[in-house]
C-alpha distance (Angstrom), angle and dihedral (degrees) to the residues before:
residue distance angle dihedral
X1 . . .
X2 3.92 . .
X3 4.16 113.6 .
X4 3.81 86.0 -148.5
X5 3.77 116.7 106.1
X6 3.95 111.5 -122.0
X7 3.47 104.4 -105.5
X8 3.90 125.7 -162.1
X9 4.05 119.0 -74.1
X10 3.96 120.1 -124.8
X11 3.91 108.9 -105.6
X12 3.28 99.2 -110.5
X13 3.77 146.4 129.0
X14 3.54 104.0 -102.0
X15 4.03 97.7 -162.5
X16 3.97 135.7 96.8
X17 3.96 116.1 -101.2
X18 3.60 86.2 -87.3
X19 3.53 97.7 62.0
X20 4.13 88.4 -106.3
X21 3.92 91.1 153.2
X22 4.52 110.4 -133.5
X23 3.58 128.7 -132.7
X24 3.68 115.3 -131.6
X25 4.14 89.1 -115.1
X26 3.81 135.6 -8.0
X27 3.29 133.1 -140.3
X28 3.84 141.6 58.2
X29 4.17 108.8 -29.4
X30 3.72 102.3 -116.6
X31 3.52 149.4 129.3
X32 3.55 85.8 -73.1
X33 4.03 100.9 59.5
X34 3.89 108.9 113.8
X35 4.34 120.3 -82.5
X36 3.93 82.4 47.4
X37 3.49 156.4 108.3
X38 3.33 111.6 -58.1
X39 3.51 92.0 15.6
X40 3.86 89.9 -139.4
X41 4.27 96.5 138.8
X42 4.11 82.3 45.4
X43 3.61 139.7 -79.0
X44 3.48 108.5 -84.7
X45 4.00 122.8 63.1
X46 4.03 94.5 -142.9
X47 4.03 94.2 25.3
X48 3.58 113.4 164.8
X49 4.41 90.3 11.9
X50 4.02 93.6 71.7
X51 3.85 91.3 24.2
X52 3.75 142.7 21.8
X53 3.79 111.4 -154.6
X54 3.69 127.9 -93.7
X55 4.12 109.5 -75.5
X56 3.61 95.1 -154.4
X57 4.20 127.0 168.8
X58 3.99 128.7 -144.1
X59 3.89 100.7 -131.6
X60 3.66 129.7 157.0
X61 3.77 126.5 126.1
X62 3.72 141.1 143.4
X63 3.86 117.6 -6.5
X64 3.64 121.2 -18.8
X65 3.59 97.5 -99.5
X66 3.98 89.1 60.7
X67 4.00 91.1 50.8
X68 3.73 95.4 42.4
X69 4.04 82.1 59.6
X70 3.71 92.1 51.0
X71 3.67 92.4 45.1
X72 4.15 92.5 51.0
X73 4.69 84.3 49.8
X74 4.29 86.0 48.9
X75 4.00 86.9 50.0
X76 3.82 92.3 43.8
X77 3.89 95.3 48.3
X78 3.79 87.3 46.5
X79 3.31 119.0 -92.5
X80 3.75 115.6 139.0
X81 3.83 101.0 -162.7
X82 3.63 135.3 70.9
X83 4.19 112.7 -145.3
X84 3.60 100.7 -177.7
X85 3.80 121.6 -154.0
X86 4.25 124.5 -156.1
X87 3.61 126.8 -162.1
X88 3.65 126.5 -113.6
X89 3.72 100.9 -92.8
X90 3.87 86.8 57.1
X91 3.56 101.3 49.9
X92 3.69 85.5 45.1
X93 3.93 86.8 58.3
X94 4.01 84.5 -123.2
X95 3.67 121.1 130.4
X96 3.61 127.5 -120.9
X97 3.64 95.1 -112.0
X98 3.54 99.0 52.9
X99 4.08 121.8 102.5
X100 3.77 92.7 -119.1
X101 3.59 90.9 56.8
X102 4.22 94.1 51.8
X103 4.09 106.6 133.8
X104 3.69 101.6 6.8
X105 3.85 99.6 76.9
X106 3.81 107.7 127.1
X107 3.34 93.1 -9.6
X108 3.64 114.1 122.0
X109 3.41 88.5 9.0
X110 3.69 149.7 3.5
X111 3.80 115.4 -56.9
X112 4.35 108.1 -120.8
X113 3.73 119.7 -179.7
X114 3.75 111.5 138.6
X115 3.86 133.6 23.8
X116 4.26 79.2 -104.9
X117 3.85 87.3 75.3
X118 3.96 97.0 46.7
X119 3.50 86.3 48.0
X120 3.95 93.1 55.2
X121 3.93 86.0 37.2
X122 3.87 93.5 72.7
X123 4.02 94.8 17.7
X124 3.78 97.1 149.9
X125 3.71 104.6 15.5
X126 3.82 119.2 112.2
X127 3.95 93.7 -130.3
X128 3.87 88.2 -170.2
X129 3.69 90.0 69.4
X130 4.30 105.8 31.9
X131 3.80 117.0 70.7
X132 3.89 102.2 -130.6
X133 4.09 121.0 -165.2
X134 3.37 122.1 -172.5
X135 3.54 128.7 -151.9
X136 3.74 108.3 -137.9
X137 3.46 140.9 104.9
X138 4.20 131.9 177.2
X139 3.97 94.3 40.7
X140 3.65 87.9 37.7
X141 3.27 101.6 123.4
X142 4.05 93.1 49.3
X143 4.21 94.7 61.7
X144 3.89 88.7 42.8
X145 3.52 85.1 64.6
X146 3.89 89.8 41.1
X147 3.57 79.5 56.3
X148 3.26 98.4 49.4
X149 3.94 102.5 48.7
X150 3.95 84.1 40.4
X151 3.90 91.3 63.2
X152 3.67 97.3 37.1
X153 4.16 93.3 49.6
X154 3.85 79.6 52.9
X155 4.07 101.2 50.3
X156 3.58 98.9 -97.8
X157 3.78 111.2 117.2
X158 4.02 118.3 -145.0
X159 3.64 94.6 -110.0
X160 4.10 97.3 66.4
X161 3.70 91.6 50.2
X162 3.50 114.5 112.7
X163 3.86 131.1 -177.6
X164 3.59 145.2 81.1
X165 3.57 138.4 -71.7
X166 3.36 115.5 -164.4
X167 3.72 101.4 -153.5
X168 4.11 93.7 155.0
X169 3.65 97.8 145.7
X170 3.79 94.0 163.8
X171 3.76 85.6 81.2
X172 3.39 90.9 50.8
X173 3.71 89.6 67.9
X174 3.97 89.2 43.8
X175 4.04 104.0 42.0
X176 3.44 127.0 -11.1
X177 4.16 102.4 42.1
X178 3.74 96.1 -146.2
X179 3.73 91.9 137.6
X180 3.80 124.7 139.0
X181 4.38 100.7 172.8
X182 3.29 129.3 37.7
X183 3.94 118.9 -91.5
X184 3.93 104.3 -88.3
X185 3.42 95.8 41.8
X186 3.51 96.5 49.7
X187 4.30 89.1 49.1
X188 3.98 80.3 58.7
X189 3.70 89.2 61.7
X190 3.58 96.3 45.5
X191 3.91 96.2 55.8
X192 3.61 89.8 45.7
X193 3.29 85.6 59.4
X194 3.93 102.2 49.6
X195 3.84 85.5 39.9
X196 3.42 85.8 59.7
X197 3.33 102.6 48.0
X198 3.72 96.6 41.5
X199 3.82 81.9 60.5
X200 3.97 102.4 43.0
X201 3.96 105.2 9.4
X202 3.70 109.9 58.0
X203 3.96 89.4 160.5
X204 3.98 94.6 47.1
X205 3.92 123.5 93.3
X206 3.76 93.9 -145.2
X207 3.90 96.1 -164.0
X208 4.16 125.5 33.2
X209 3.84 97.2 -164.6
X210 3.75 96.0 -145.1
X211 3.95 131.1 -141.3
X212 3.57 91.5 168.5
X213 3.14 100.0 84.3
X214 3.85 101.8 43.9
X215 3.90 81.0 56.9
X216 3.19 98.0 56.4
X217 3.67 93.2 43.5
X218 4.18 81.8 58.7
X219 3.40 118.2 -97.8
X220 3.88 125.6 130.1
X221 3.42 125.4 -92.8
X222 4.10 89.0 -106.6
X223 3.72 89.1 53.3
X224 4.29 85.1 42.8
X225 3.81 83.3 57.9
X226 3.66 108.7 37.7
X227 4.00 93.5 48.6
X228 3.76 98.9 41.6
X229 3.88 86.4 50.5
X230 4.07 94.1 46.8
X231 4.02 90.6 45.2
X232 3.95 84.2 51.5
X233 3.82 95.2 47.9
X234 4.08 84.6 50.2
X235 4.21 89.6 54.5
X236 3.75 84.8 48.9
X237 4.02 88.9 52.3
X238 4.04 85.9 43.5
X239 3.55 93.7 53.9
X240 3.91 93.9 44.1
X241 3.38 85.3 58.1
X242 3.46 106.4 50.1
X243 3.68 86.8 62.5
X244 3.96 101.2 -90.1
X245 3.76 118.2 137.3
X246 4.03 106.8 -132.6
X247 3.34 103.7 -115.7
X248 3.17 96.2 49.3
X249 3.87 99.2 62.2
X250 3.87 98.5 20.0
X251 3.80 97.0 74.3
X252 3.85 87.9 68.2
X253 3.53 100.1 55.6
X254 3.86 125.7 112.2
X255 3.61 141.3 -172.2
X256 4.19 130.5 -139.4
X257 3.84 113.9 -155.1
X258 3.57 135.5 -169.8
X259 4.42 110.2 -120.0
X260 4.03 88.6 -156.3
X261 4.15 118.5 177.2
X262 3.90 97.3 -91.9
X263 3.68 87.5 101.6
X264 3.81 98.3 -168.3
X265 3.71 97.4 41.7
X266 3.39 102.9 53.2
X267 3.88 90.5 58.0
X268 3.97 85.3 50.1
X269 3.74 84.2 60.4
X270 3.40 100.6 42.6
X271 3.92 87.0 56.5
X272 3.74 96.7 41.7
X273 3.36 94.5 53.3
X274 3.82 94.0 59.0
X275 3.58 92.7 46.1
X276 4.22 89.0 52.8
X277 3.67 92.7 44.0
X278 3.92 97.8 51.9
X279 4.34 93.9 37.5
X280 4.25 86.9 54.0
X281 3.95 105.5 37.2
X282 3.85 85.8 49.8
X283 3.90 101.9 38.1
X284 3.98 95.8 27.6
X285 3.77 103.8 29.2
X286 3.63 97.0 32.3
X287 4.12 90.2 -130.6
X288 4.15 113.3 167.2
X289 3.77 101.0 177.5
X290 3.92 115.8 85.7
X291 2.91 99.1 -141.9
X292 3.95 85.9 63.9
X293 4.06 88.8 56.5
X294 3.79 98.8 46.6
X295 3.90 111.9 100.1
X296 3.96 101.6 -152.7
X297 3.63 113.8 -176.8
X298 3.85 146.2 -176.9
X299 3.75 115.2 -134.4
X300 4.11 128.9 -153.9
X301 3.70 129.3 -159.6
X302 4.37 108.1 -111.9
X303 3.50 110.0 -84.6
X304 3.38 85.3 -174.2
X305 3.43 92.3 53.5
X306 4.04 95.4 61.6
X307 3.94 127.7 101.2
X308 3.82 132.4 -139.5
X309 3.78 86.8 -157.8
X310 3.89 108.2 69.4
X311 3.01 99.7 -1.1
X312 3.84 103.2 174.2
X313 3.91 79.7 78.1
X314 3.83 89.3 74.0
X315 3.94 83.8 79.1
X316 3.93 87.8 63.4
X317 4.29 91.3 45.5
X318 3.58 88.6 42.8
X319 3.41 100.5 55.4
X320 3.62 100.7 40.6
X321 4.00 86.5 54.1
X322 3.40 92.1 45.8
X323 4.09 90.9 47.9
X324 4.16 81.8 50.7
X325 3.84 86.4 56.0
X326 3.46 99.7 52.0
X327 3.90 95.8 41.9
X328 3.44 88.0 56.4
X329 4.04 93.2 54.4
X330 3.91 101.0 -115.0
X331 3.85 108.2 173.3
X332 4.16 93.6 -145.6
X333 3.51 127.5 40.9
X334 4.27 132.8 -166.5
X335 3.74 117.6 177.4
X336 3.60 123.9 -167.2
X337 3.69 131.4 -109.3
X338 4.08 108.0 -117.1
X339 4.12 86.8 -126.2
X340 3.55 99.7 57.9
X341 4.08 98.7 91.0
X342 4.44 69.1 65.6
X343 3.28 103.3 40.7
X344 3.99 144.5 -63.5
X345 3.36 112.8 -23.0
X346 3.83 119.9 -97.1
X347 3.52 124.3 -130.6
X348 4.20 99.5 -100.3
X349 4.14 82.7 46.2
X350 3.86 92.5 57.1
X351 3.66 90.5 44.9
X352 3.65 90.1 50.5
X353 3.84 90.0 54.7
X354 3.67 97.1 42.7
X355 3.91 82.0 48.9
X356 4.10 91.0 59.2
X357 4.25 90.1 54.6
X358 3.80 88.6 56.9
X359 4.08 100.9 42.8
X360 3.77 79.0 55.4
X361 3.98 94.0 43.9
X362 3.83 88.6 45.6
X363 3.22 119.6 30.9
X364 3.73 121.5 21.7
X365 4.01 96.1 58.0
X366 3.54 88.9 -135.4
X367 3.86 88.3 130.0
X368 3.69 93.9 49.8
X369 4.20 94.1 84.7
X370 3.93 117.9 43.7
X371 3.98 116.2 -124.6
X372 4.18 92.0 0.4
X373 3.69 96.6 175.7
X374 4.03 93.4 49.9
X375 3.56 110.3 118.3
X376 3.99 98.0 34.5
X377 3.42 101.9 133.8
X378 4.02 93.7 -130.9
X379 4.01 94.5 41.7
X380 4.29 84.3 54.9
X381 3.77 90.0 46.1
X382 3.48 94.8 49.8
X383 3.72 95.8 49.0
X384 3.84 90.6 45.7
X385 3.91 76.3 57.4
X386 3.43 104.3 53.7
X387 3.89 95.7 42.0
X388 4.18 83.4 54.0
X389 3.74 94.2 54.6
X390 3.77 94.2 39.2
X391 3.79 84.7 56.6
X392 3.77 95.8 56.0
X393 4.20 83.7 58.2
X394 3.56 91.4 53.2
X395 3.75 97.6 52.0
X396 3.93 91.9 43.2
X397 3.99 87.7 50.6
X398 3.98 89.1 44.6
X399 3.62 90.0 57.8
X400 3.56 97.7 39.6
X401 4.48 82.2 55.3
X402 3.96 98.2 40.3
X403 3.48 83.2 -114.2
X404 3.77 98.8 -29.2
X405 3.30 129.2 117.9
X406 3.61 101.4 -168.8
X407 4.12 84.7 46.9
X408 3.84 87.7 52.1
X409 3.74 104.8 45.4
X410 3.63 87.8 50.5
X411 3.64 99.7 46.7
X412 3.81 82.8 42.0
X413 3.98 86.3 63.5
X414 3.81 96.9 41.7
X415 3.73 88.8 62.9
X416 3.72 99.7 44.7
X417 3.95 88.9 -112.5
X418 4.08 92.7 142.3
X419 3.50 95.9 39.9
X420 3.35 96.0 47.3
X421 4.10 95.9 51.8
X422 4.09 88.8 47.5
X423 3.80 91.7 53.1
X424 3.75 90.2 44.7
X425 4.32 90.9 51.2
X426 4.08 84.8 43.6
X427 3.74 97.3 55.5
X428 4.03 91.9 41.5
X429 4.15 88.2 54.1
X430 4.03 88.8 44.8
X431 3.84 97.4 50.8
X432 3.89 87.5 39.6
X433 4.12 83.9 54.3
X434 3.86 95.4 38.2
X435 4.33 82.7 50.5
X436 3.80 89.6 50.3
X437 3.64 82.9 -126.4
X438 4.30 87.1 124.7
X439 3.55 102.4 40.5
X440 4.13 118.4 -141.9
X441 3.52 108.4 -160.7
X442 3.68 105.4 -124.9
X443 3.74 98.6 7.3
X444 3.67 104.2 60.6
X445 3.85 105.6 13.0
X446 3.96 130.9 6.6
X447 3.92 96.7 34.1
X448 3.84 92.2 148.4
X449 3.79 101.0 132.9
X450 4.27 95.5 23.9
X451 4.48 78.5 118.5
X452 3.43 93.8 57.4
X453 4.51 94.9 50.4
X454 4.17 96.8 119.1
X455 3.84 98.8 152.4
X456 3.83 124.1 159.2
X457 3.72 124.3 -106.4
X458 3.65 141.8 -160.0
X459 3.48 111.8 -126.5
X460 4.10 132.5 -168.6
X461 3.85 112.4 -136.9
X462 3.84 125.5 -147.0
X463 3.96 85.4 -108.7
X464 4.00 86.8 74.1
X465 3.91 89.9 61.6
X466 3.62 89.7 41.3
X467 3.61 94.8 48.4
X468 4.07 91.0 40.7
X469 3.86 94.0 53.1
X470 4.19 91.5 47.7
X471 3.37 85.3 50.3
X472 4.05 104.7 55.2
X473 3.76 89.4 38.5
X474 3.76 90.3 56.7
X475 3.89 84.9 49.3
X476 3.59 90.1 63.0
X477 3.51 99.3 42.1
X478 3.89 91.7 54.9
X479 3.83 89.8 45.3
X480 4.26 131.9 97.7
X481 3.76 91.4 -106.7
X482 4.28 85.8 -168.4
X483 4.22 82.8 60.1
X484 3.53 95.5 44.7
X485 4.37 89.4 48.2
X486 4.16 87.1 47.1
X487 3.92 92.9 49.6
X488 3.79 99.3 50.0
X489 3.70 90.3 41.3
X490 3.96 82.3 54.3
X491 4.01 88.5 45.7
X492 4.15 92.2 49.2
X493 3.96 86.9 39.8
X494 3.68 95.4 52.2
X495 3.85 95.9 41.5
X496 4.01 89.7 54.6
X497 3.97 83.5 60.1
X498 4.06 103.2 72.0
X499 3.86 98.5 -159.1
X500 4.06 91.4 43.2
X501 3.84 109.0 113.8
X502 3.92 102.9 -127.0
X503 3.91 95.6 -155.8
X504 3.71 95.7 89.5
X505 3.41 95.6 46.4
X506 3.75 93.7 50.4
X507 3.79 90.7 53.3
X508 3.46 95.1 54.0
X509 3.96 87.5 52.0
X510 3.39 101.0 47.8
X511 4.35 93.5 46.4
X512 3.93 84.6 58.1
X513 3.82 80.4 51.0
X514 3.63 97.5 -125.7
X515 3.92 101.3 172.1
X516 4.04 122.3 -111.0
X517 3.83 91.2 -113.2
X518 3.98 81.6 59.0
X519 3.31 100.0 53.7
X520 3.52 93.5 37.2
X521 3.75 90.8 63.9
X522 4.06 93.5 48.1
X523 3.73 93.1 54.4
X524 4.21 86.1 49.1
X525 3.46 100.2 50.9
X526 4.23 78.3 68.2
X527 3.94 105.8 29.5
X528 3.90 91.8 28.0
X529 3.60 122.9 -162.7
X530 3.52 140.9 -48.3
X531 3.80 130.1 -122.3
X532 3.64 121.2 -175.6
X533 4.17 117.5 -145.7
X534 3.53 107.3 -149.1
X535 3.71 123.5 -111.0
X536 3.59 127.6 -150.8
């Protein structure tokens, strides 16, 4: 018998275009069926009947004026989740008037620097009632708190805020490189963070343990799964450690998955990773509560996937890796724009791809029956396949951590062992490309029409940096400079005492709007920074 309370079913007509009426689920009723134990055929007994998933859109560009008007379109064409995007000089914790940070401001993302800009961000937007995530990762724990005082200056108290940050800086290490502290340090700041929120934030998923980016960085979708799994297993050890009983944190813990163009293995991941996650937090971690065992996850579309030639075509990939997401029961779902192997995606692009979610949502009746491929005799093999080689990772990183996991994904990244596999998988997919043995359509084979590609782009003038840097600089002008000097010698005092929760400290920084690149440079002068040797 399921643990989960029944919960209401959509009003719809639950039947094929003919009228042939659908079962919720097919196959033998067993331990196995979806809402239970191991959670293989999905987490939820009813899943997409009493809820579609979460239709959310990446957006962030420019200032924060500009992205709070492109957040207000995706909530008028439907979407119901914010995905917010920062540019490089915020991810790098580096404010936009600092020389390092000279022609990427609001470039690839919207431009963050003092709790003025989060404020302006969301200006508008009833944050008690929108799920926000927010991609970023080493200065997580700063625009939380931005977050945080943002929603409470507005009326919103911290405990009806629900989202995601994604704060998975193991990955960091592994894929993307957007590191500012060295490794331990930085796995301080994360479990101060889900402590935190498992104390204050009962709606917010204070980690999104990423595959995404590993994906993108070029490993297969069995190394995707087996090292986004491992670096989750090591939070879980982190957070153990730190004092926090399992349950009590696990619950709240997400996942973020790449949807790439093998169709039928990506579902096999989906539904191996499920299976993994529930089998090891009950037999490893000793977690009882079910919500503990249930892998949720958000899904994107392939970025790496998309074309700059042809790039209409991105519809087609887009959809079929979005179809691949929701076959394989993700509770979240981004697609991307067709224009972004160009550039960020314009407004008619993102409509377009939030437009693809709800054809599928609406009218293919895919999400009428829960886990509809289960049973196919290849999608079970290839599941069976993917929780084999995933297993071979584990062992490798158990030895690697005398039987820690935590121990062996960070010796694993001190020797280049993760970066090393992902460049191997990259350079076996580009000499497979280069061989036409993959074919790219477009890029390698059928490129009649690649001279005729003139598609609109958006495009981020020089006036958004120049507009950016006047506005930070005004910030501190306006600001109690003697607050600003007591809260980052707060921040640097508290990160000098290891078992110190760094939370309150950074909220007490960023309401005396002491900018990120500030803060950032109080919590180095303790952790320092981090330099990556190359592995080969």
């Amino acid at each position: 018998m399921t643990s989960e309370r029944r919960t209401p079913i959509r009003d719809v007509d639950f039947e094929t275009l003919s009228g042939i009426p659908l079962e919720p689920v097919y196959g033998p009723s067993d331990e196995s069926a979806p809402g239970e134990f191991p959670y293989l055929r999905g987490p939820y007994t009813t899943m997409y009947r009493s809820k579609l998933w979460t239709m959310r859109l990446f957006a962030g560009f420019g200032t924060a004026r500009e992205t709070n008007q492109r957040f207000r379109e995706i909530l008028r064409s439907g979407g119901d989740g914010l995905s917010t995007a920062f540019d490089l000089p915020t991810l790098m914790g580096r404010d936009s008037d600092d020389s390092l940070a000279l022609g990427e401001v609001g470039r690839c993302g919207v431009a963050v620097d003092t709790l003025a800009d989060v404020e302006e961000l969301y200006s508008g937007i009833d944050l008690g009632e929108v799920s926000t995530s927010m991609t970023i990762n080493a200065p997580a724990a700063i625009l939380l708190a931005m977050y945080v005082a943002a929603a409470e200056k507005a009326g919103t108290v911290r405990e009806r805020l629900g989202g995601t940050l994604q704060n998975d800086i193991l990955k960091e290490y592994q894929a993307q490189k957007e590191f500012i502290f060295p490794p331990r340090p930085s796995m301080r700041l994360v479990s101060d963070v889900v402590r935190f929120c498992t104390a204050e934030m009962p709606l917010w998923h204070p980690i999104s343990i990423s595959g995404y980016h590993i994906r993108e960085a070029g490993s297969t979708a069995a190394q995707e799964l087996a090292f986004t799994l491992a670096n989750g297993f090591a939070y879980v050890e982190s957070a153990i450690e730190s004092g926090l009983e399992v349950d009590d944190f696990a619950p709240r813990l997400s996942f973020f998955f790449n949807a790439h163009i093998d169709f039928f293995e990506e579902i096999a991941k989906y539904r191996a990773a499920r299976r993994i996650w529930a089998h090891t937090m009950r037999d490893r971690y000793g977690a009882t509560d079910a919500r503990s065992l249930r892998l949720r996850f958000h899904t994107q579309t392939a970025g790496v996937s998309l074309t700059a030639q042809q790039p209409e075509v991105n519809l087609v990939r887009t959809a079929l890796e979005a179809l691949a997401g929701v076959l394989g029961g993700t509770q979240s779902l981004h697609t991307n724009s067709m224009d972004e192997a160009l550039a960020l995606p314009t407004e008619k692009a993102a409509r377009l791809a939030l437009r693809t979610q709800q054809v599928i949502a609406h009218e293919t009746g895919v999400p009428h029956v829960a886990d509809p491929l289960g049973g196919s005799w290849f999608v079970e093999e290839l599941t069976d396949e993917m929780e084999r080689r995933a297993g071979e990772v584990f062992e490798h990183l158990d030895r690697l951590g005398d039987g820690s996991m935590l121990d062996g994904v960070l010796t694993a990244i001190d020797d280049g062992w993760f970066q090393s596999e992902i460049a191997e998988a990259a350079y076996r997919f580009e000499r497979a490309v280069n061989a036409e043995k993959r074919v790219i359509v477009g890029v390698n084979r059928y490129t009649e029409g690649n001279e005729d590609d003139d598609l609109d782009t958006l495009r981020i003038g020089v006036d958004v940096e120049t507009e950016q840097v006047k506005r930070v600089q005004s910030v501190k002008a306006d600001r109690d400079d003697d607050a600003v000097r007591r809260a980052l010698a707060r921040v640097s005092a508290d990160a000098a005492e290891p078992t110190c929760n760094l939370m309150p400290a950074l909220l007490e920084a960023v309401n005396a709007y002491a900018t990120e690149g500030e803060i950032v440079e109080a919590l180095a002068g303790v952790f320092g920074r981090y330099v990556e040797r190359p592995a080969f």
